[in-house]
Each structure stands twice: as C-alpha cells, then as structure tokens.
PQR file of N, CA, C, O and H, with PARSE charges and radii, in Angstrom:
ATOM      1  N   UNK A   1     -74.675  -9.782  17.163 -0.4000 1.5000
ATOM      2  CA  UNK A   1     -75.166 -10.296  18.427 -0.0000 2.0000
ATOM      3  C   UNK A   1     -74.082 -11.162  19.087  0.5500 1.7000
ATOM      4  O   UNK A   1     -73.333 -11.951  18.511 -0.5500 1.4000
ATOM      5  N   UNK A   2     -74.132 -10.880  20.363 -0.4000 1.5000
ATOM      6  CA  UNK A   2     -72.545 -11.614  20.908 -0.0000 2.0000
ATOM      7  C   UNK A   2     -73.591 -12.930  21.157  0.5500 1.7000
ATOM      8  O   UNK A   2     -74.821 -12.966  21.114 -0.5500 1.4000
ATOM      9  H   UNK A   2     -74.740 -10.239  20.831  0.4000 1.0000
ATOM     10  N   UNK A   3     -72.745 -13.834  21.393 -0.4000 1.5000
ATOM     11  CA  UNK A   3     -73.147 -15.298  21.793 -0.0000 2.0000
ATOM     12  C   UNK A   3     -72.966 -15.463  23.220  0.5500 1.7000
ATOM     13  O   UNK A   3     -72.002 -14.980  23.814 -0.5500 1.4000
ATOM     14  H   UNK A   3     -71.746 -13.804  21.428  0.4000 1.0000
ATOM     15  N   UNK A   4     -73.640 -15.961  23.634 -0.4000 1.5000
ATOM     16  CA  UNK A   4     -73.817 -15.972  25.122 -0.0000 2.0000
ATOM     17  C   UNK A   4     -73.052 -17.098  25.689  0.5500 1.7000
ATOM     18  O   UNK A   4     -73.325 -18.157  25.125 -0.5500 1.4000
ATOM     19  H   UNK A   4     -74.423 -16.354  23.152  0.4000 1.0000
ATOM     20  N   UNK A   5     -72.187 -17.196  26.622 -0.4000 1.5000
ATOM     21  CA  UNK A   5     -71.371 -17.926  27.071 -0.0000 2.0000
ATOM     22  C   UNK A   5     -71.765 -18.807  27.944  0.5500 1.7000
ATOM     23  O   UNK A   5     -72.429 -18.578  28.955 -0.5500 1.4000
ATOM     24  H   UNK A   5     -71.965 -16.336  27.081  0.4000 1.0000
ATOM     25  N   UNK A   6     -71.173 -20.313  27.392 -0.4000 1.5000
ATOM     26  CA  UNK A   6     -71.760 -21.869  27.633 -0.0000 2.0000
ATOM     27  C   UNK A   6     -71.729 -21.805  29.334  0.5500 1.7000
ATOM     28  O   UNK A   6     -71.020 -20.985  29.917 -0.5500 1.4000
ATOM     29  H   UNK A   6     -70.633 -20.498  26.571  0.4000 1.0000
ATOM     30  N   UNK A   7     -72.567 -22.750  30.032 -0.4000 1.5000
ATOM     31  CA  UNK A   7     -72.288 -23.061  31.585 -0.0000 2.0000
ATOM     32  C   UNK A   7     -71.057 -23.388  31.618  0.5500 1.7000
ATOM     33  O   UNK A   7     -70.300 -22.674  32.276 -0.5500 1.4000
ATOM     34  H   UNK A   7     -73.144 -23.417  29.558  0.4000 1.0000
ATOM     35  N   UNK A   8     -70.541 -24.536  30.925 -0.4000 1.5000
ATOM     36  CA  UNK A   8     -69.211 -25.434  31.510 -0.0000 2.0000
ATOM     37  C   UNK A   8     -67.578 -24.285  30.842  0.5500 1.7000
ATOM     38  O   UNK A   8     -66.404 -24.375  31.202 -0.5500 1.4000
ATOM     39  H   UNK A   8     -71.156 -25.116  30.391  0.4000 1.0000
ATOM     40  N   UNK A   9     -68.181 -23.375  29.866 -0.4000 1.5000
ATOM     41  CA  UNK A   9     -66.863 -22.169  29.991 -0.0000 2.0000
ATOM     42  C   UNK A   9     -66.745 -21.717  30.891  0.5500 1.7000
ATOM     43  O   UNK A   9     -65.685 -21.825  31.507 -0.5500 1.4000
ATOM     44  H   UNK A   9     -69.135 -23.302  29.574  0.4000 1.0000
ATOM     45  N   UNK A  10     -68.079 -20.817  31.489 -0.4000 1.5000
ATOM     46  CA  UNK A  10     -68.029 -20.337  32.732 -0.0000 2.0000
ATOM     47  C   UNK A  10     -67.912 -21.010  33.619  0.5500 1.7000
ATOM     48  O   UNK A  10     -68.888 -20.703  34.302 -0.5500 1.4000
ATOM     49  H   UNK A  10     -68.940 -20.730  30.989  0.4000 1.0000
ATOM     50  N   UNK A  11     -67.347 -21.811  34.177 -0.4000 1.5000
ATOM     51  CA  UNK A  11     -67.024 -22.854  35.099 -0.0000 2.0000
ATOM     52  C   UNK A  11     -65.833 -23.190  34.940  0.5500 1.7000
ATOM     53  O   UNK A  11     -65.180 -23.620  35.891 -0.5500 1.4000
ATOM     54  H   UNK A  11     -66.554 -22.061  33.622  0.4000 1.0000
ATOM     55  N   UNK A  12     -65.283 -23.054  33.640 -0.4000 1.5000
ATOM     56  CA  UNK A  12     -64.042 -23.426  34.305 -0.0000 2.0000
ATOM     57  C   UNK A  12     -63.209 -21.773  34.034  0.5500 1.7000
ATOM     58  O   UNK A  12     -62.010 -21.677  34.296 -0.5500 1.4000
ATOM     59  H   UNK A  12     -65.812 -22.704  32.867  0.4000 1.0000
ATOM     60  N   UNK A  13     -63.611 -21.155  33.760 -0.4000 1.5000
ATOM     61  CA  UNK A  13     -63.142 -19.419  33.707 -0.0000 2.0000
ATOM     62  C   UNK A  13     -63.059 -19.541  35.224  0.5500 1.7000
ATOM     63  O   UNK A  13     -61.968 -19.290  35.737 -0.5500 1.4000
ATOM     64  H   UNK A  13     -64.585 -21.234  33.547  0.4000 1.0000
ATOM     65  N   UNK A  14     -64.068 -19.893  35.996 -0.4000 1.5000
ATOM     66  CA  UNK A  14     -64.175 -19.721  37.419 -0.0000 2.0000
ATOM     67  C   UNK A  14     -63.269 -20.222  37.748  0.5500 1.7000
ATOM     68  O   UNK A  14     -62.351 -19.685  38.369 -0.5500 1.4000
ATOM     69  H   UNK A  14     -64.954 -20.097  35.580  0.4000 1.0000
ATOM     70  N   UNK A  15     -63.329 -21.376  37.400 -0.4000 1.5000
ATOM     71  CA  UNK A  15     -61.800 -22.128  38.235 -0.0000 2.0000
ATOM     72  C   UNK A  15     -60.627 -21.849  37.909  0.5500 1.7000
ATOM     73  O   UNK A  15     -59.586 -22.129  38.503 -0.5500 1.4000
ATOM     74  H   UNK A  15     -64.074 -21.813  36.896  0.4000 1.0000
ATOM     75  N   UNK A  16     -60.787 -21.262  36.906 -0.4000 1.5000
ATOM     76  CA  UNK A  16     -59.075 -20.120  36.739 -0.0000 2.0000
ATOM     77  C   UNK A  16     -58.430 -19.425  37.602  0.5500 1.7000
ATOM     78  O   UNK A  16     -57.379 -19.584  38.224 -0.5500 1.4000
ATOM     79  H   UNK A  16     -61.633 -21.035  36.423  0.4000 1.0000
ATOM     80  N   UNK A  17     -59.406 -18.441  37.532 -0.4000 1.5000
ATOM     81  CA  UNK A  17     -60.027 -17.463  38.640 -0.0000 2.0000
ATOM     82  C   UNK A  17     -59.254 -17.720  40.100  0.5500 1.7000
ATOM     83  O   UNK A  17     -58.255 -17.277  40.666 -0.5500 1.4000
ATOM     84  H   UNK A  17     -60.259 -18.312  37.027  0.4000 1.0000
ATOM     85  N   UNK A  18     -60.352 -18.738  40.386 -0.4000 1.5000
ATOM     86  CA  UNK A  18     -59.371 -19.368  41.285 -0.0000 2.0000
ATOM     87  C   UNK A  18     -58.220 -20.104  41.966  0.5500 1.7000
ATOM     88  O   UNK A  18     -57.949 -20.217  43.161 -0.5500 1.4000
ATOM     89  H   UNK A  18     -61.163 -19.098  39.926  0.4000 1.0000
ATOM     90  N   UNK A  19     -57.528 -20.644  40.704 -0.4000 1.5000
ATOM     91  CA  UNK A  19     -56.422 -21.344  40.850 -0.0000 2.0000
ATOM     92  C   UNK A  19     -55.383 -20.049  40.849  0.5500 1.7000
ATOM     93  O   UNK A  19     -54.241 -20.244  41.266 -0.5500 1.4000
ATOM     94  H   UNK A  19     -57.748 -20.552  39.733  0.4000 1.0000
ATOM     95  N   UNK A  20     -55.835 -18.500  40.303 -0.4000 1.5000
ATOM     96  CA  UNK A  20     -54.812 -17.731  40.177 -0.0000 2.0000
ATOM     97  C   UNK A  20     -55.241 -16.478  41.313  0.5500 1.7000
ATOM     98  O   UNK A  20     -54.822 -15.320  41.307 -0.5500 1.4000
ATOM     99  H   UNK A  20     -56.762 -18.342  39.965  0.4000 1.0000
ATOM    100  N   UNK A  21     -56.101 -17.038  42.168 -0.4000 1.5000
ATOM    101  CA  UNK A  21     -56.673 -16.441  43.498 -0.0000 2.0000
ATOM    102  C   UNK A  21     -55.461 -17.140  44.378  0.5500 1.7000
ATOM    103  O   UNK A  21     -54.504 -16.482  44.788 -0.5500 1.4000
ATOM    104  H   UNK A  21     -56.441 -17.978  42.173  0.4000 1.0000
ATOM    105  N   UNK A  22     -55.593 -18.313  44.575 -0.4000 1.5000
ATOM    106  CA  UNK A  22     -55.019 -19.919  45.778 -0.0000 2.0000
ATOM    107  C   UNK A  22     -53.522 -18.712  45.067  0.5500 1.7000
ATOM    108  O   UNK A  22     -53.260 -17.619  45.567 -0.5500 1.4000
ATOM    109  H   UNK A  22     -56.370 -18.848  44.242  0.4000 1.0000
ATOM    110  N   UNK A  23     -52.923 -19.209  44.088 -0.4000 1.5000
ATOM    111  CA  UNK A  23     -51.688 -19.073  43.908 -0.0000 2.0000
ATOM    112  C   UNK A  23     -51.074 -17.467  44.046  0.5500 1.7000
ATOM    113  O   UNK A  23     -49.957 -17.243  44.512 -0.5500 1.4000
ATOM    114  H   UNK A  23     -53.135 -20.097  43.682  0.4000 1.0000
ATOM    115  N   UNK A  24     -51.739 -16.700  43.698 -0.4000 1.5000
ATOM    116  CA  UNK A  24     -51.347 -14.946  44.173 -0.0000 2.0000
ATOM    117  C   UNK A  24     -51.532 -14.904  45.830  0.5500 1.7000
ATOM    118  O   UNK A  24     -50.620 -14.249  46.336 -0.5500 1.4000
ATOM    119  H   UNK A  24     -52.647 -16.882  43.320  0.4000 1.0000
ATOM    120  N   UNK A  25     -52.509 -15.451  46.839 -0.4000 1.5000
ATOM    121  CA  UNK A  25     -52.488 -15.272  48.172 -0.0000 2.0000
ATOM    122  C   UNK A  25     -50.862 -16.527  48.717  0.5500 1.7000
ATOM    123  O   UNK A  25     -50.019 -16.355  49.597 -0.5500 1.4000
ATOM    124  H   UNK A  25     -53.250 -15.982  46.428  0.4000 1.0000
ATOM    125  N   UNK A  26     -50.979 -17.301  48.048 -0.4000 1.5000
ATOM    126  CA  UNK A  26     -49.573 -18.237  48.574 -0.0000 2.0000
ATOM    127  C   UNK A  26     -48.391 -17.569  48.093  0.5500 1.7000
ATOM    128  O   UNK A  26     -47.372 -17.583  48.783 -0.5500 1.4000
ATOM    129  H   UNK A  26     -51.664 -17.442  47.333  0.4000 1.0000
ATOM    130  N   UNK A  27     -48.427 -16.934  46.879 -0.4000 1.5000
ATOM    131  CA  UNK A  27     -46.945 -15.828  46.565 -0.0000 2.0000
ATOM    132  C   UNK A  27     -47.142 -15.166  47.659  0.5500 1.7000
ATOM    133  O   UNK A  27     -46.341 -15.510  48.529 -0.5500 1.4000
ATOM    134  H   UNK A  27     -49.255 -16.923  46.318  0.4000 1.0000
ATOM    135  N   UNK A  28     -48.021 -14.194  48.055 -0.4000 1.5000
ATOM    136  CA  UNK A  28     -48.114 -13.065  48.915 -0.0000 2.0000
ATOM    137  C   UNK A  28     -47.749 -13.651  50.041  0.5500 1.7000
ATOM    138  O   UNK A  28     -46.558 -13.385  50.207 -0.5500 1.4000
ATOM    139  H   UNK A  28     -48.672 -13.916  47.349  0.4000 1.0000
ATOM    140  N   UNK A  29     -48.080 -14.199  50.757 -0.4000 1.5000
ATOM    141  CA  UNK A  29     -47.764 -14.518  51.930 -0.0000 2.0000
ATOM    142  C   UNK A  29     -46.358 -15.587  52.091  0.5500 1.7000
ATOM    143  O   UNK A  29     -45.879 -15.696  53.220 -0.5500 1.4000
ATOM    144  H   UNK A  29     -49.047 -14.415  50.622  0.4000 1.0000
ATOM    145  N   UNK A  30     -45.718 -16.368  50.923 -0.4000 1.5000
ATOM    146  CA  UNK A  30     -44.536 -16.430  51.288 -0.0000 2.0000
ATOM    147  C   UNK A  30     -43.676 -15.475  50.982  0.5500 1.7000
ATOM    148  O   UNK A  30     -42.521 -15.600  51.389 -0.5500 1.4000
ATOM    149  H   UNK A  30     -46.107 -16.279  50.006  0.4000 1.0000
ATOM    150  N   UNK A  31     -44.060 -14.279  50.175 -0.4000 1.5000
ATOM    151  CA  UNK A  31     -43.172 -13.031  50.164 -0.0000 2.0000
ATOM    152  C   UNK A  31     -42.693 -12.502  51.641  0.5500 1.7000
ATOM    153  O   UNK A  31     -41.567 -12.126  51.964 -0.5500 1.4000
ATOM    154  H   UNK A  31     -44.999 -14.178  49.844  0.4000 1.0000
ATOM    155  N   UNK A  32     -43.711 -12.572  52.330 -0.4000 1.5000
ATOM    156  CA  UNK A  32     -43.988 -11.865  53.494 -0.0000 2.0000
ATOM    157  C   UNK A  32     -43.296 -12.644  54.814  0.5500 1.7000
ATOM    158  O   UNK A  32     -43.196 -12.181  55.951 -0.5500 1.4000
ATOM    159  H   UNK A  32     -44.626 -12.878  52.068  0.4000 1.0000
ATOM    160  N   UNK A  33     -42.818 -14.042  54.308 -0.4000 1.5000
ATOM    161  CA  UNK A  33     -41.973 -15.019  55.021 -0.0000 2.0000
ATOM    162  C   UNK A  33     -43.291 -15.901  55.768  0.5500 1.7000
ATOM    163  O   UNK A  33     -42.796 -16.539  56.697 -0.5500 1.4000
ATOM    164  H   UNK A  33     -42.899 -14.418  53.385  0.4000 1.0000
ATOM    165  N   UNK A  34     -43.900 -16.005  55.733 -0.4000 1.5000
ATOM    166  CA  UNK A  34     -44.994 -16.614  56.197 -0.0000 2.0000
ATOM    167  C   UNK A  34     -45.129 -17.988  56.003  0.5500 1.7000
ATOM    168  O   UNK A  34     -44.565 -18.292  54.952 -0.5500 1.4000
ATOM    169  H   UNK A  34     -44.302 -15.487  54.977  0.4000 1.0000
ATOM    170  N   UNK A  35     -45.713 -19.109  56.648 -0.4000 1.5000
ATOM    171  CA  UNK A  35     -45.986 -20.096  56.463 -0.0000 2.0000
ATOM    172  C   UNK A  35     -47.449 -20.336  55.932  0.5500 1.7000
ATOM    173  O   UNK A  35     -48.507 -20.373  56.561 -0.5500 1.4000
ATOM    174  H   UNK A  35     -46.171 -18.862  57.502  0.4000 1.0000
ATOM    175  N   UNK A  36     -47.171 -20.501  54.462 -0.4000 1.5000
ATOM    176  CA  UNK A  36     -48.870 -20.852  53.814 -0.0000 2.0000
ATOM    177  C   UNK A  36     -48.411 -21.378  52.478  0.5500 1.7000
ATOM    178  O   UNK A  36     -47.636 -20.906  51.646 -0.5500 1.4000
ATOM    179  H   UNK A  36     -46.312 -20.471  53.951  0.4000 1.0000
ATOM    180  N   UNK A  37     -49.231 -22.682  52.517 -0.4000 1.5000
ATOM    181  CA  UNK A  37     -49.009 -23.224  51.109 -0.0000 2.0000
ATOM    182  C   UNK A  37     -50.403 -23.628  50.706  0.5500 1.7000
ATOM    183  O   UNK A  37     -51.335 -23.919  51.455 -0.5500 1.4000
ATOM    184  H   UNK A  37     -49.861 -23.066  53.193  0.4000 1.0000
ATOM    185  N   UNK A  38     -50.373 -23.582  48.932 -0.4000 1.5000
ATOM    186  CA  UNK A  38     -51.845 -24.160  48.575 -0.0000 2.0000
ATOM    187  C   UNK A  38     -51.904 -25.715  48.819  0.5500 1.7000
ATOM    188  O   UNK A  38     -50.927 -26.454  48.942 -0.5500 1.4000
ATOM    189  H   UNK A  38     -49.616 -23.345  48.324  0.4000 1.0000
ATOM    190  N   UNK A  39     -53.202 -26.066  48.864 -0.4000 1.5000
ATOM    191  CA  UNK A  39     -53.334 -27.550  49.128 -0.0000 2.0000
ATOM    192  C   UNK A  39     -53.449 -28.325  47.544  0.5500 1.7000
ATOM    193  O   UNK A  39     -53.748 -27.793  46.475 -0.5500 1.4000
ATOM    194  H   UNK A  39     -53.996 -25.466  48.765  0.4000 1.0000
ATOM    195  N   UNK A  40     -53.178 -29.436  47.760 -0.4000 1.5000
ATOM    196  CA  UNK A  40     -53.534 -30.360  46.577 -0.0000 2.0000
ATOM    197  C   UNK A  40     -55.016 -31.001  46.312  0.5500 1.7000
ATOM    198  O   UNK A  40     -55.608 -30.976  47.390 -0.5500 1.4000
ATOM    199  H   UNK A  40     -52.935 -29.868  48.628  0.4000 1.0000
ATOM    200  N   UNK A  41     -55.681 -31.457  45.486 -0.4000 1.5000
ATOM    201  CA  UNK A  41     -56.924 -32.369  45.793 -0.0000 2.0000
ATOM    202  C   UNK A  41     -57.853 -31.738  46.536  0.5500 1.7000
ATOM    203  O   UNK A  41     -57.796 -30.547  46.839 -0.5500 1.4000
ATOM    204  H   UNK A  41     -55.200 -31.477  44.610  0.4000 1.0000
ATOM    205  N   UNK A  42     -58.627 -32.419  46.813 -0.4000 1.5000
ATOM    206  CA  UNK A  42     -59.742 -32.276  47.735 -0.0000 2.0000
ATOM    207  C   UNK A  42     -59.231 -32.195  49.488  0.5500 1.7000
ATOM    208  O   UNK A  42     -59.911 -32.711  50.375 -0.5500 1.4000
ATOM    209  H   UNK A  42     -58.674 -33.387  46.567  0.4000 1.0000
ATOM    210  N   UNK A  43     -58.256 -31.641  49.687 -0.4000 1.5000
ATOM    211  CA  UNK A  43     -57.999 -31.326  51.132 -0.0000 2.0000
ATOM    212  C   UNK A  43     -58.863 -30.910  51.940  0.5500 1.7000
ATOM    213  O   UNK A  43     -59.398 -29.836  51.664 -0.5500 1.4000
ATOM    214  H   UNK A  43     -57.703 -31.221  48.967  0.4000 1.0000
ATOM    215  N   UNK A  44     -59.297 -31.674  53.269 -0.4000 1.5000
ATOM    216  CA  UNK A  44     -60.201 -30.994  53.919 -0.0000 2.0000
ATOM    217  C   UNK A  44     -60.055 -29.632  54.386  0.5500 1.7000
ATOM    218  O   UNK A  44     -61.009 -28.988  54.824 -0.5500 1.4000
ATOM    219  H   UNK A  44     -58.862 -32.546  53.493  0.4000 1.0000
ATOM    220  N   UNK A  45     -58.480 -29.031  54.272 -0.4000 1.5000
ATOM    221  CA  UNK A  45     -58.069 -27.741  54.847 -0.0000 2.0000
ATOM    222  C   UNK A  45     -58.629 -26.719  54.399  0.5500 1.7000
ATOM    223  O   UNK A  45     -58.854 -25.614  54.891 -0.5500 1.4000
ATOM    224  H   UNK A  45     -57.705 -29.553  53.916  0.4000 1.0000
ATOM    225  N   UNK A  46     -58.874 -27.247  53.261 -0.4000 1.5000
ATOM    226  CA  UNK A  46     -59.299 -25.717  52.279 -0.0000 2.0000
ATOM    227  C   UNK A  46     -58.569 -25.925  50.947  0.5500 1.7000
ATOM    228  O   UNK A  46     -58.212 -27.058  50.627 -0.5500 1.4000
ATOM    229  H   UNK A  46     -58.692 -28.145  52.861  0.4000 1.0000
ATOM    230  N   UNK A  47     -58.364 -24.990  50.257 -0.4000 1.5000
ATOM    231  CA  UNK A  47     -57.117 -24.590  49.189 -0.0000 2.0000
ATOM    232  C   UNK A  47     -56.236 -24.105  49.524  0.5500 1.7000
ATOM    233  O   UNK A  47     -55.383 -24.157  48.637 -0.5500 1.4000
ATOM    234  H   UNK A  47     -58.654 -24.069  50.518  0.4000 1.0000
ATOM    235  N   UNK A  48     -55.742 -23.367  50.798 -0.4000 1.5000
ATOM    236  CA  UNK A  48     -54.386 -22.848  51.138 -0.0000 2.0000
ATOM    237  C   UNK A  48     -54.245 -23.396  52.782  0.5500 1.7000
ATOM    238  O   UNK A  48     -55.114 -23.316  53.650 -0.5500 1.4000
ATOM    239  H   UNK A  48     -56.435 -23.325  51.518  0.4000 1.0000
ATOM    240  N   UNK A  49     -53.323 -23.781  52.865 -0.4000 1.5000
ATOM    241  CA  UNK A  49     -52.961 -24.350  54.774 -0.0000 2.0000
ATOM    242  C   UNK A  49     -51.624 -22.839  54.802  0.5500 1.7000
ATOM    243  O   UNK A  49     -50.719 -22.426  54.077 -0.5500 1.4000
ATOM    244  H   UNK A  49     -52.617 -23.846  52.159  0.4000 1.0000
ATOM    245  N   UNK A  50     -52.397 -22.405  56.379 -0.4000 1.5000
ATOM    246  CA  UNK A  50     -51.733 -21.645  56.869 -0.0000 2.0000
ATOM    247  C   UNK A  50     -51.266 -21.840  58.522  0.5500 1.7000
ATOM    248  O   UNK A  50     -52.078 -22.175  59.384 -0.5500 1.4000
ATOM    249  H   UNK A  50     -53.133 -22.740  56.967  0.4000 1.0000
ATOM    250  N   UNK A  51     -50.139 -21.632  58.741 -0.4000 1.5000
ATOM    251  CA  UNK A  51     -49.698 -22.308  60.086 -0.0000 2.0000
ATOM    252  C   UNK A  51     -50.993 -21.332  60.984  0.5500 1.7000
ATOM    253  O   UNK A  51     -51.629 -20.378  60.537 -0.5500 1.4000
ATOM    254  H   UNK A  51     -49.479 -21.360  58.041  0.4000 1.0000
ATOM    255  N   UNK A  52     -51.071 -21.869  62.156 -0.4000 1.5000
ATOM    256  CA  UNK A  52     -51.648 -20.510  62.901 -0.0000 2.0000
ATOM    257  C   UNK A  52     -51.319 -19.558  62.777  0.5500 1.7000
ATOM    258  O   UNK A  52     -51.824 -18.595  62.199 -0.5500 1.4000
ATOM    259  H   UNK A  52     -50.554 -22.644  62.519  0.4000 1.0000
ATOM    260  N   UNK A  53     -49.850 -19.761  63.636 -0.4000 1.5000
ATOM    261  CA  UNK A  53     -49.397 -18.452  64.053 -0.0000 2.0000
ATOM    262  C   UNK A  53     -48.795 -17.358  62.765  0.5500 1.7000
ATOM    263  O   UNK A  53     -47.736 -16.731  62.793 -0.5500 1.4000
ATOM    264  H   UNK A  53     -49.440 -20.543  64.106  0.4000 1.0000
ATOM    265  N   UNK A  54     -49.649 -17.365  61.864 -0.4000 1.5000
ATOM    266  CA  UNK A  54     -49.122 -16.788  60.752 -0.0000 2.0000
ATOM    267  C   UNK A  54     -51.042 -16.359  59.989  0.5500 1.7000
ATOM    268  O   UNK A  54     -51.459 -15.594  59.120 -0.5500 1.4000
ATOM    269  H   UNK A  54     -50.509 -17.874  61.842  0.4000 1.0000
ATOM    270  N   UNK A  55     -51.489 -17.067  60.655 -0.4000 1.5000
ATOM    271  CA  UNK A  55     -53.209 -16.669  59.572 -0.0000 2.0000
ATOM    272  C   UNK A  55     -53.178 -15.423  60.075  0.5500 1.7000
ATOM    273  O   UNK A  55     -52.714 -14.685  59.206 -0.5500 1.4000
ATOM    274  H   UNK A  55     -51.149 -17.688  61.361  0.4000 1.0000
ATOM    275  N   UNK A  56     -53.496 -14.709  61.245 -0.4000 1.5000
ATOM    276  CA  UNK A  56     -53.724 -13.485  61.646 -0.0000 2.0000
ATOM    277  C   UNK A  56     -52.585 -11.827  60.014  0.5500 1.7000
ATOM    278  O   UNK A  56     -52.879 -11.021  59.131 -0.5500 1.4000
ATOM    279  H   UNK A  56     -53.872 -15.309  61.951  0.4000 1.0000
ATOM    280  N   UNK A  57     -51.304 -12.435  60.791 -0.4000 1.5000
ATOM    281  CA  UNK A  57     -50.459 -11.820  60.151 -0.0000 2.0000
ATOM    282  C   UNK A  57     -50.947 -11.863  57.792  0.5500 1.7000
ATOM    283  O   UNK A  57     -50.922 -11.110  56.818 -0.5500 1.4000
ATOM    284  H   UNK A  57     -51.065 -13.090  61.508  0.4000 1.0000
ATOM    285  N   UNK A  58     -51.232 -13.042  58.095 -0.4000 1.5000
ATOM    286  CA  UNK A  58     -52.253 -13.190  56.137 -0.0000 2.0000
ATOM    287  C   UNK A  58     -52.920 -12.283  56.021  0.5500 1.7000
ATOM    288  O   UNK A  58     -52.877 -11.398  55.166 -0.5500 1.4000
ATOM    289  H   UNK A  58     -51.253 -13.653  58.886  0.4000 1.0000
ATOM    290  N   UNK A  59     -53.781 -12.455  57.102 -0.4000 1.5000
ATOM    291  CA  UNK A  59     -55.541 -11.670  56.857 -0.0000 2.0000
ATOM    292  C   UNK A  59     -54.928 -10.287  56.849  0.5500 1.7000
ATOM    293  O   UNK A  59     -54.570  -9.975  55.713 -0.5500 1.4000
ATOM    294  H   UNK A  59     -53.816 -13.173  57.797  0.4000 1.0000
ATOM    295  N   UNK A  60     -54.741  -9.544  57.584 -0.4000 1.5000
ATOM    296  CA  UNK A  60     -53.786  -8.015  57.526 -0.0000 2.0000
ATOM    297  C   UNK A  60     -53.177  -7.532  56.040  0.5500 1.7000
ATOM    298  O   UNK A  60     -53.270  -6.477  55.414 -0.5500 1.4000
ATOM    299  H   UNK A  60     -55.032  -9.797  58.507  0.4000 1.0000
ATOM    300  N   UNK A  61     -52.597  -8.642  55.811 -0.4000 1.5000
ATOM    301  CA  UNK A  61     -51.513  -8.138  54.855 -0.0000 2.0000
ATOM    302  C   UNK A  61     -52.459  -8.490  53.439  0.5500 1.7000
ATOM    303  O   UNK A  61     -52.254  -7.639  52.573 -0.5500 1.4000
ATOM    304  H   UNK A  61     -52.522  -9.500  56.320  0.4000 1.0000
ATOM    305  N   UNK A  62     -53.359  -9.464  53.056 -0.4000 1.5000
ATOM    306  CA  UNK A  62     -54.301  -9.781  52.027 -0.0000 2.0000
ATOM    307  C   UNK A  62     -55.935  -8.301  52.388  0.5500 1.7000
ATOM    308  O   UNK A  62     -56.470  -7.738  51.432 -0.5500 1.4000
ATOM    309  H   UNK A  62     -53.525 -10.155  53.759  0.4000 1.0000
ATOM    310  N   UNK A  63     -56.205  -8.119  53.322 -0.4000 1.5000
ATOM    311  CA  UNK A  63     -56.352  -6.821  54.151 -0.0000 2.0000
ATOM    312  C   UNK A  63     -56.222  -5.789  53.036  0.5500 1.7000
ATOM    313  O   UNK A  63     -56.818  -5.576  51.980 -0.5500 1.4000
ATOM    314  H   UNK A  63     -55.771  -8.576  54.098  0.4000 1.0000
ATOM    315  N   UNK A  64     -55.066  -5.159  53.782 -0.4000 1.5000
ATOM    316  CA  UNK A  64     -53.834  -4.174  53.240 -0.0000 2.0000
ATOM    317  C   UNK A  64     -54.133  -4.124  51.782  0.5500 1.7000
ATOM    318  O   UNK A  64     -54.870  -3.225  51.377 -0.5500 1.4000
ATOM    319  H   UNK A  64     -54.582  -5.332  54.640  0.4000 1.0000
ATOM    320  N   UNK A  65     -53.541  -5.168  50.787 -0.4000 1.5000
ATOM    321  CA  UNK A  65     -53.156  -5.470  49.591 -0.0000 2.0000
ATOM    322  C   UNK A  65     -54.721  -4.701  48.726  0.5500 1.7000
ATOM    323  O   UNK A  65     -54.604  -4.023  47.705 -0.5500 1.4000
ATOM    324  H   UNK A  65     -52.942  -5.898  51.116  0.4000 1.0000
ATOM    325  N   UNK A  66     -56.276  -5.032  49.483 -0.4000 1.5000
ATOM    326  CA  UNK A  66     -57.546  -5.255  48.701 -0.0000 2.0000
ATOM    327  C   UNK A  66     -57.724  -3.459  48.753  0.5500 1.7000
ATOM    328  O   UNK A  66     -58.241  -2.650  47.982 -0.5500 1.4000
ATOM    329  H   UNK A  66     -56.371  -5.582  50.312  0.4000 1.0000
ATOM    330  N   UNK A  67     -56.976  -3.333  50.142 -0.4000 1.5000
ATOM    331  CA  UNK A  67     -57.641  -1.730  50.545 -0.0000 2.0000
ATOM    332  C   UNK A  67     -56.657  -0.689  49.483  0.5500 1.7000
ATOM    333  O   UNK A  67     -57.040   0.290  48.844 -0.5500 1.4000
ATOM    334  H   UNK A  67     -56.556  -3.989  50.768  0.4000 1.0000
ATOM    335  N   UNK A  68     -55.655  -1.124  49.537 -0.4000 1.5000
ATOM    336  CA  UNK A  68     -54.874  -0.609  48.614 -0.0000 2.0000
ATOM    337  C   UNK A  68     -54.996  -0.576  46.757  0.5500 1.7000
ATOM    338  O   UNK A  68     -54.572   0.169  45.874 -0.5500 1.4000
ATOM    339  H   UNK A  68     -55.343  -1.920  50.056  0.4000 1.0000
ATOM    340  N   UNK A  69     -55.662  -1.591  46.803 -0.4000 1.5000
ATOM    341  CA  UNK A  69     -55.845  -1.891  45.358 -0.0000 2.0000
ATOM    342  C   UNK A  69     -57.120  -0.712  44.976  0.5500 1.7000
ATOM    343  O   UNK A  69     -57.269  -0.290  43.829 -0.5500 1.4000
ATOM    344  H   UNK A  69     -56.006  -2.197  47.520  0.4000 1.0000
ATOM    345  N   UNK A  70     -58.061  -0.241  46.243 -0.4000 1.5000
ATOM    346  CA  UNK A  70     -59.361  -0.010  45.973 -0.0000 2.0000
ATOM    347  C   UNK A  70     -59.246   1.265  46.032  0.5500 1.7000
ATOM    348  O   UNK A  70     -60.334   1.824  46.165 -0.5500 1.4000
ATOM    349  H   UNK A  70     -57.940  -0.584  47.174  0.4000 1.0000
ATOM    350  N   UNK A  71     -57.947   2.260  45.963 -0.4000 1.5000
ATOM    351  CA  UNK A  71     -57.944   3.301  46.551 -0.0000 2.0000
ATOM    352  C   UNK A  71     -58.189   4.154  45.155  0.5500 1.7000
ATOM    353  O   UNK A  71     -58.272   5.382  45.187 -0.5500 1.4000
ATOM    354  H   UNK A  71     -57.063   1.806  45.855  0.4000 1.0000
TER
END
C-alpha cells in the first residue's frame, strides 16, 4: 500500500514547481533578449517583472514554447 503524501510535502513539491516555473520563463525570455526578471520576496509585481514593451513579445514566445511542447 503506497502511503499517501503529507499536506506540507505537497506544498512545498508545489513550490518547487514553481520556483522552476518563475526560473525556466526568466531563462526563456532572457534567451530571447527580453527584459524580464524574477522578483524577490513578496513583490507586489508578481514573481517575474517584465518591462512592457517586452510582455506582449513573452506571452507569444511562452505561447509558442506550450503549443510546441503539446504537439
């Protein structure tokens, strides 16, 4: 019988998850020459600050990357 996995594992599995979500979209998009960095702390920005004129050009290319992965 497998053992069923604690709340506070799954919680921080999640936050793995996501720290290696924040950090693969900030590689990607400074690959791409882009202005986007992850935030520190509790930033009101979010987890990643992206200049404006560069979110449009993210969303496309993070876009791209999901449609491609799904093919």
């Amino acid at each position: 019988m497998k053992k069923k996995m604690s709340s506070a594992r799954k919680a921080a599995e999640s936050t793995l998850k996501h720290e290696d979500l924040v950090d693969a979209i900030e590689k990607l998009g400074k690959s791409k020459g882009l202005d986007v960095e992850a935030t520190e702390g509790n930033d009101k920005r979010g987890d990643i600050r992206v200049s404006k004129k560069d979110f449009e050009k993210l969303m496309v290319i993070i876009s791209d990357k999901l449609e491609e992965k799904n093919k």
